[in-house]
C-alpha positions in Angstrom: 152.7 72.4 104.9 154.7 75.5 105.2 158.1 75.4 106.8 159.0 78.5 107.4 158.6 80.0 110.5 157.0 83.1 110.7 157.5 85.6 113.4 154.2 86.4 115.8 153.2 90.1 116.1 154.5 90.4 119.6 157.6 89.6 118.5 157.5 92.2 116.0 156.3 95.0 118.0 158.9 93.8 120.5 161.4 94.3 117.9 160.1 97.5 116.6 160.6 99.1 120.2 163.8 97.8 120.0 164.8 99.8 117.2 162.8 103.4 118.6 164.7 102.8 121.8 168.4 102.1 119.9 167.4 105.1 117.5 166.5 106.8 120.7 169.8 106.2 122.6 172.0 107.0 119.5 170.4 110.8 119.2 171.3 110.9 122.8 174.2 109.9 122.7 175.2 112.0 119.5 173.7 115.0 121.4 175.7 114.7 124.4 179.0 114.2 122.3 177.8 117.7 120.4 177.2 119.1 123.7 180.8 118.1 125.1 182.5 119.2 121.2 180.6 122.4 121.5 182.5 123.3 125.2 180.0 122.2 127.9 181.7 119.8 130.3 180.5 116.3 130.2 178.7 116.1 134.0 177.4 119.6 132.3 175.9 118.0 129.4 174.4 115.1 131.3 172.4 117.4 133.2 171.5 119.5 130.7 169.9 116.2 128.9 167.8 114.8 132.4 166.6 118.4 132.5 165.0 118.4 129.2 163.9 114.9 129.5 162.2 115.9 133.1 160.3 118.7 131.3 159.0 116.4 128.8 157.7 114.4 131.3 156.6 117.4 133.3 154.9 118.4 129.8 153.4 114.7 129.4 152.0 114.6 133.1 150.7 118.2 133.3 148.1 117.0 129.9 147.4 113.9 131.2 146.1 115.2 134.0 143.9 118.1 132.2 142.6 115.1 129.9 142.2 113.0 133.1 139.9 115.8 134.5 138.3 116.5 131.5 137.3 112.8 130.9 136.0 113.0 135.0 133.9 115.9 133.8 132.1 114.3 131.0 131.7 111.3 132.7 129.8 113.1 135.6 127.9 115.2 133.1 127.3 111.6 131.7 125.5 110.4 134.8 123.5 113.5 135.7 122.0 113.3 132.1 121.3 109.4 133.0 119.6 110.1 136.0 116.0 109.4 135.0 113.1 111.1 137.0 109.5 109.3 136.6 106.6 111.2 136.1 105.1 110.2 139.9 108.1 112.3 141.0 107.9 115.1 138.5 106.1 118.1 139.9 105.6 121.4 138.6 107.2 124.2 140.3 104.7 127.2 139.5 100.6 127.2 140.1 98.6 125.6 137.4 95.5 127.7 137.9 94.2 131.2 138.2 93.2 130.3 141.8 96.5 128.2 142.6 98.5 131.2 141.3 96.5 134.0 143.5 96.9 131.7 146.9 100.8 131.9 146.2 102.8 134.4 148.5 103.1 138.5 147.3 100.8 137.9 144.5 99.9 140.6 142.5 97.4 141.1 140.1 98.6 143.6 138.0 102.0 141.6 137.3 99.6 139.1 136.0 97.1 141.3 134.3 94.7 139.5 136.1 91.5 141.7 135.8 89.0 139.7 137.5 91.0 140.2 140.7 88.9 142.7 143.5 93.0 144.4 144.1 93.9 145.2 140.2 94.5 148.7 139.0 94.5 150.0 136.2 97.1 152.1 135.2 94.9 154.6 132.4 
């Protein structure tokens, strides 16, 4: 039997965020102590640090919603390819025969070279 203890991977992750956010807090901090040793006044410097951390999030929001629309777009392109049609409904939209096509409104024989037809002239 082992006896040492071994840590789960929650805890691990859990402790890696912990790290990214003291690592994250410490560049913060050391920029705003730059910013302050550099002239800007403290309430200055502050500000100047929510308004770049806005924008990222402006940034992060704007392409999450173009990736949000663009995965609404394929899944509705998605489901109009799934829509299946059977063959009962499926009708064809133009005449099948000589005689279907010349009973169809404005027909005109000589757009069809249809010879045979009583109005076709020929153009020699």
């Amino acid at each position: 039997m082992n006896t040492t203890t071994r840590i789960s991977t929650a805890e691990r992750l859990g402790r890696s965020f912990g790290r990214r956010w003291r690592a994250y807090a410490r560049g913060e901090r050391r920029a705003s102590n730059w910013l302050v040793s550099e002239g800007v006044p403290v309430a200055g410097a502050t500000v100047l640090l929510w308004v770049v951390k806005l924008a990222v999030l402006g940034v992060l929001l704007y392409s999450a919603f173009w990736l949000a629309l663009l995965l609404v777009c394929v899944v509705a392109v998605g489901w109009a390819a799934n829509q299946s049609h059977s063959d009962e409904e499926f009708h064809l939209q133009f005449p099948t025969t000589l005689e279907e096509l010349r009973e169809t409104p404005g027909y005109d024989p000589n757009l069809y070279n249809d010879t045979s037809h009583e109005m076709y002239k020929d153009d020699d």
